[in-house]
C-alpha positions in Angstrom: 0.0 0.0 0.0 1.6 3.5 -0.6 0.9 6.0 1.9 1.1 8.9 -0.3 -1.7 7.8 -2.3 -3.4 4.9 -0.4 -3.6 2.7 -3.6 -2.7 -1.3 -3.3 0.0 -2.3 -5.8 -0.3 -6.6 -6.6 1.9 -8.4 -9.1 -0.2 -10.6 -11.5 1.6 -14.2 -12.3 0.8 -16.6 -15.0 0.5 -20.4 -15.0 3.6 -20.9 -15.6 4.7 -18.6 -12.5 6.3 -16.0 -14.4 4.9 -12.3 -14.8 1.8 -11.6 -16.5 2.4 -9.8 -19.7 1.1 -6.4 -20.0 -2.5 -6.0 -21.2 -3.4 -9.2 -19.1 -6.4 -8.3 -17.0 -7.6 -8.7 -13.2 -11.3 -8.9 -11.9 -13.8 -9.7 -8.8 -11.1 -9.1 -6.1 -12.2 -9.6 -2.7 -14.3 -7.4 -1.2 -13.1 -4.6 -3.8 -15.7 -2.1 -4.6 -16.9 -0.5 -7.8 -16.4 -4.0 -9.8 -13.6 -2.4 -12.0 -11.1 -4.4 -14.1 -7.7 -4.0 -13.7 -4.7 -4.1 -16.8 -1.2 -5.5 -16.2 1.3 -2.9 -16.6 4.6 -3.0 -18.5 6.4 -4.4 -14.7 3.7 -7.2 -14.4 1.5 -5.2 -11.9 -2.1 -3.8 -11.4 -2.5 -0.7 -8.8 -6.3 -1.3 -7.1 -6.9 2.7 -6.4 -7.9 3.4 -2.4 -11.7 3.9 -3.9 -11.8 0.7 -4.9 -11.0 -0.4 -1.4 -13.5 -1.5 1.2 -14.1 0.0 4.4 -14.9 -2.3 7.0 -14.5 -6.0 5.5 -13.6 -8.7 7.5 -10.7 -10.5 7.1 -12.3 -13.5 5.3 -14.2 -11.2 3.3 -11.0 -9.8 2.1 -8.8 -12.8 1.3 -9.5 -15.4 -1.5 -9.8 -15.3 -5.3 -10.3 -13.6 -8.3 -10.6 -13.7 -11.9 -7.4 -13.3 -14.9 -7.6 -13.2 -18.2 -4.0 -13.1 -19.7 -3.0 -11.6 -22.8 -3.9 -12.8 -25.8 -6.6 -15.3 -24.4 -10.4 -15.2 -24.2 -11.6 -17.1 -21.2 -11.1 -15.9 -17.2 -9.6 -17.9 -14.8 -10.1 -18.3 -11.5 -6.9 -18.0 -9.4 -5.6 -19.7 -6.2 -6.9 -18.5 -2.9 -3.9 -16.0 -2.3 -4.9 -12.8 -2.6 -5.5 -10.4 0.4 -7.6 -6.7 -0.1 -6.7 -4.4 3.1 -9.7 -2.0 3.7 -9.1 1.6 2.9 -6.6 3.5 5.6 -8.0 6.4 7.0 -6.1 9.8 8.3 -6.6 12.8 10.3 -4.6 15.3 11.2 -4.8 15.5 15.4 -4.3 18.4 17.5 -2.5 17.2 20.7 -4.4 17.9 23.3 -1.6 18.9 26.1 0.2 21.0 23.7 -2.0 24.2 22.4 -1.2 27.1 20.1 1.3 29.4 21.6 2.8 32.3 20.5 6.4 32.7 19.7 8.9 35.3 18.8 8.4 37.2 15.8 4.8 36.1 15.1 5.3 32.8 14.5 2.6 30.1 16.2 3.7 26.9 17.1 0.9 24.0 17.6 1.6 20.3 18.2 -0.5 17.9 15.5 -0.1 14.0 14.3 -1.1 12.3 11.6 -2.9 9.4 12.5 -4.6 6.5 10.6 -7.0 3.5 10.9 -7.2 0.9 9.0 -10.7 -0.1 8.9 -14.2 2.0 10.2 -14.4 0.1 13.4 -10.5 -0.1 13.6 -9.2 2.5 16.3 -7.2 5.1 15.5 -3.3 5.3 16.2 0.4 5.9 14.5 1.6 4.7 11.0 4.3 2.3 11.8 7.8 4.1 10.9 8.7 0.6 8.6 5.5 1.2 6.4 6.0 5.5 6.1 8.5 8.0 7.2 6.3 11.9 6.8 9.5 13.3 6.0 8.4 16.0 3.0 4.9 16.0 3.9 4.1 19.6 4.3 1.6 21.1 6.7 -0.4 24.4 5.0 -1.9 26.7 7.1 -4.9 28.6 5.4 -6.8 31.5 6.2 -11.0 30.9 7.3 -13.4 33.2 6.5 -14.8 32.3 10.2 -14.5 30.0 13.0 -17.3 28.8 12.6 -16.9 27.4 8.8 -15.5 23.8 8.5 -11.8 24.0 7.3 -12.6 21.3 4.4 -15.1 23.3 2.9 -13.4 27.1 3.2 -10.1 25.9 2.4 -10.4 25.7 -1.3 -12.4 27.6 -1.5 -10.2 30.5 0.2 -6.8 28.9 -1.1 -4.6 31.6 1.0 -2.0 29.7 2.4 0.1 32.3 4.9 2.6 29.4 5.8 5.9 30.8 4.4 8.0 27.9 5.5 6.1 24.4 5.5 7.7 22.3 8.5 7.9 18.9 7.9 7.4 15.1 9.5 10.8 14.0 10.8 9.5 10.7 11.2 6.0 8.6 11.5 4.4 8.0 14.8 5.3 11.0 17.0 4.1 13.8 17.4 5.8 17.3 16.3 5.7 21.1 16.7 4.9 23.0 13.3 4.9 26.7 12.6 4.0 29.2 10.9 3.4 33.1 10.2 0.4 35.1 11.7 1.3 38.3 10.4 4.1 40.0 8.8 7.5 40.3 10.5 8.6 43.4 8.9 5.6 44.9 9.9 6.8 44.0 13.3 10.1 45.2 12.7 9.1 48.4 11.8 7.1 49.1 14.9 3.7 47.9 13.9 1.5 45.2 16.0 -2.1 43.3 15.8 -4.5 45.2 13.0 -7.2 44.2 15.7 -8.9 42.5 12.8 -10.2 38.9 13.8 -8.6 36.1 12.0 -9.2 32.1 12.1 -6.6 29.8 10.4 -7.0 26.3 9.7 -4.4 23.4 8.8 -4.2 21.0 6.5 -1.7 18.0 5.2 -1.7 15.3 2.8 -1.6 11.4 3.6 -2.6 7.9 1.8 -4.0 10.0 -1.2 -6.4 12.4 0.9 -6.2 15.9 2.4 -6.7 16.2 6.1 -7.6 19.2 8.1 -6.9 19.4 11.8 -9.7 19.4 14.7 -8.7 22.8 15.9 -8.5 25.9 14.3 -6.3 29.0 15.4 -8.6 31.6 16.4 -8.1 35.6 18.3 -3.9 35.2 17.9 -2.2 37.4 20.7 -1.0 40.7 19.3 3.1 41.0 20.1 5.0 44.0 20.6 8.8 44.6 19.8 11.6 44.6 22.6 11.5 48.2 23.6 14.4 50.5 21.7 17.2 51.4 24.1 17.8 55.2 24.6 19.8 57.4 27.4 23.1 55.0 26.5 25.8 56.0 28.6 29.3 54.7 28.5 32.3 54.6 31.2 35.5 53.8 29.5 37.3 51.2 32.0 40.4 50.3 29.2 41.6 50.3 25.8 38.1 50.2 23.4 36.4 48.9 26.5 33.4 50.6 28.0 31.2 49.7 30.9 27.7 50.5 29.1 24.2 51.7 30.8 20.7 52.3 28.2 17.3 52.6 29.5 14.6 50.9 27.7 11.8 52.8 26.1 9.1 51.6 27.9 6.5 54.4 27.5 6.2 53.0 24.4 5.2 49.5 25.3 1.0 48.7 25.0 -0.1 47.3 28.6 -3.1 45.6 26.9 -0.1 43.5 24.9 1.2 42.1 28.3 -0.5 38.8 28.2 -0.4 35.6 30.6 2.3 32.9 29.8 0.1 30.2 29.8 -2.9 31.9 27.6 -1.0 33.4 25.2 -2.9 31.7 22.6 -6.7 30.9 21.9 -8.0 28.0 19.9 -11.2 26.6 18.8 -11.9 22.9 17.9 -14.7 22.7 15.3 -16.4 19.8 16.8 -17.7 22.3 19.0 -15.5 22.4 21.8 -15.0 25.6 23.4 -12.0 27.6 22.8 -9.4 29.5 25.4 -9.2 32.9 25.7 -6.7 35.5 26.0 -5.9 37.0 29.2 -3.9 40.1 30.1 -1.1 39.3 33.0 -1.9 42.2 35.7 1.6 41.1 36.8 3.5 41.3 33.6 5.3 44.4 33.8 7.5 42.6 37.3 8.8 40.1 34.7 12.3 40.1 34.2 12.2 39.8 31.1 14.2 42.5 28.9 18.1 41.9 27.7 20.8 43.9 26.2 23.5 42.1 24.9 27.0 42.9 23.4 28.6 40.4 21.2 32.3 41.1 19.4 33.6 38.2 17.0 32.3 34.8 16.3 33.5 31.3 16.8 35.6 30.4 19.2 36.8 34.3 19.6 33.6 35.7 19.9 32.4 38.0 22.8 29.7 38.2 24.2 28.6 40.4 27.3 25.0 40.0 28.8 23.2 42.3 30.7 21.1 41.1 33.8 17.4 41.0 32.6 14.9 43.9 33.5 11.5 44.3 34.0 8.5 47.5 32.7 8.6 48.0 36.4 12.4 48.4 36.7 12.5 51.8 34.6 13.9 50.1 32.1 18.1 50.7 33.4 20.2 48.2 31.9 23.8 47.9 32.2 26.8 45.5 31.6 29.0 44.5 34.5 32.4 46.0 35.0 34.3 43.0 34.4 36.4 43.6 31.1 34.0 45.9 29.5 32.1 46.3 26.3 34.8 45.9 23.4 33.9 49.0 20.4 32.9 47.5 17.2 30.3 45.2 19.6 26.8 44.3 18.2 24.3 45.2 20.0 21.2 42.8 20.6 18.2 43.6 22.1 15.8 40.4 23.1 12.8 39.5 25.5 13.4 36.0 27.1 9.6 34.6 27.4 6.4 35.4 25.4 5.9 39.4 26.2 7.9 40.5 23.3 8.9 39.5 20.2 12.7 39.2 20.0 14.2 42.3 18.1 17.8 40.8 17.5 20.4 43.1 16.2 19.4 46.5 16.1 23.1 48.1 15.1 27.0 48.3 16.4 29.1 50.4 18.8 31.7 52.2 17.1 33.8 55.1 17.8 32.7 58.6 17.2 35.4 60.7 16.0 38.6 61.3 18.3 36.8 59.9 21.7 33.3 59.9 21.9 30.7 56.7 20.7 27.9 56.1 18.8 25.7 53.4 17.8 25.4 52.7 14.0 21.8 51.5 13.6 20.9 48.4 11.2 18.8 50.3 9.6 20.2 53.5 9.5 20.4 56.1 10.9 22.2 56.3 15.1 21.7 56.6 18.7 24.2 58.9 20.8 26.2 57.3 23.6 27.2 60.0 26.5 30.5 59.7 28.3 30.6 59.5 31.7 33.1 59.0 34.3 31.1 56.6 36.2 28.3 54.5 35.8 26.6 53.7 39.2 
């Protein structure tokens, strides 16, 4: 049976024992549905199509004879009792149920699925045994609904916007495994902007044993996300040659309290067998977390650098600053990041360099810079 298409490949023999020649012609398999024949190929085989497959047969419904007609002859034979129909495998795509969507840096949305199959109607469902299919290369497509309440195999076509821009893929059969994908546009983000407040639903959908799948839970009311604050008021104490002790206060006036969301409900999904979904909720206690980092990193490989500031919460006023221990080397990159799910992480925002004969400035990514004051002590 090929799991990418769910047909049933059999090679035909003649009396003799050898292949059947092409053209010779298969019928009344057992328990095989819409009484088709079947034509020997050039390799000796016929392929019985999954919709030609039964259901629910029993096993001695499915095992005996059938009929051949070989090349060049006129009358049917009936073979030996040796050939065995599966029924038809059936898929779905499952949402795990102790892993829901969450919300990860840079608008990305993470949710846990597997594909699973049964082999009959009253079989039960459960993994595809690793020897029979490895799900490496089989993409999952996120689509955009028109609602939650619409059911993903009908609005999908339909709608046909898939906003996945990096399918993640099966690294192997009968485990489960995180996929992502893009819930709005990262430069967007990078540019400052955040949630549209337009509602949006997205469903998902994969391929396996010849038939699209959708999964039981859609993504529905994704969490808005915020940037890392920008860093201003840098100060800098030179403590030896191109090394500065460094101080920047986080912008936090411009950070959106009604963006400071719960760890554990940052996310909200809705399965569409009616189950009800989770909501967002705001974290009154967000703005404690210590969550914002400024880093300085010089070199790469085995001779980079890299200098971490302790973490720093809404709360804190935003100070930052690096510890005196050898100082921040000039030419540094500067990072900016968020260590849990308030922010999305920035990343690189520009380098320290020299400005002129002693003072400092910081070349932005983008263009453009921020001033860094002199001081002869940072507290």
């Amino acid at each position: 049976m090929s799991p990418q298409n769910g047909s049933v490949t059999y090679t035909v023999y003649d009396k003799g024992g050898n292949r059947a020649k092409p053209g010779t012609e298969v019928k009344n398999m057992p328990a095989t549905l819409n009484n088709q024949i079947y034509t020997v190929d050039a390799n000796g085989k016929i392929k019985v199509p999954k919709e030609d497959l039964p259901l629910d047969a029993t096993i001695n419904q499915r095992f005996g004879t059938c009929e051949v007609k070989f090349t060049g002859e006129s009358e049917w034979y009936v073979s030996a009792a040796n050939t065995l129909v599966p029924n038809r495998v059936q898929v779905k795509l499952y949402t795990v149920t102790y892993r829901n969507p969450v919300l990860v840096y840079q608008g990305w949305i993470t949710l846990r699925v597997q594909i699973q199959r049964k082999t009959s109607d009253s079989g039960n469902w459960g993994f595809t045994p690793s020897t029979l299919y490895n799900y490496a290369g089989t993409s999952i497509k996120t689509y955009q609904l028109s609602g939650k309440e619409v059911d993903p195999a009908i609005d999908i076509p339909a709608n046909g916007l898939s906003i996945q821009s990096d399918n993640r893929n099966f690294a192997d059969a009968g485990a489960s495994y995180d996929i992502g994908f893009t819930m709005f546009n990262r430069d967007a983000i990078e540019t400052g902007a955040t949630w549209s407040g337009v509602q949006a639903y997205f469903g998902i959908a994969a391929t396996a044993y010849g038939e699209t799948i959708y999964a039981e839970s859609v993504i529905d009311r994704y969490t808005p996300i915020q940037k890392v604050p920008m860093i201003a008021d840098v100060k800098a104490q030179k403590v030896g040659e191109s090394l500065y002790r460094i101080s920047a206060r986080f912008q936090t006036e411009t950070v959106n309290d009604d963006y400071l969301y719960a760890g554990g409900y940052n996310y909200s999904s809705i399965n569409t067998l009616g189950k009800p979904y989770l909501s967002v909720q705001v974290d009154g206690n967000a703005k404690n977390t210590k969550c914002m980092i400024l880093k300085f990193i010089k070199g790469s490989g085995s001779d980079q650098t890299t200098i971490t500031c302790n973490p720093v919460s809404i709360n804190d006023g935003g100070l930052s600053k690096t510890d005196v221990g050898g100082g921040v080397p000039v030419g540094s990159t500067i990072q900016l990041e968020c260590d849990n799910h308030l922010f999305a992480t920035r990343g690189s925002i520009g380098v320290l360099n020299t400005d002129g004969a002693s003072g400092l400035v910081i070349n932005l990514s983008g263009g453009g810079t921020i001033p860094v004051t002199i001081v002869s002590s940072i507290d």
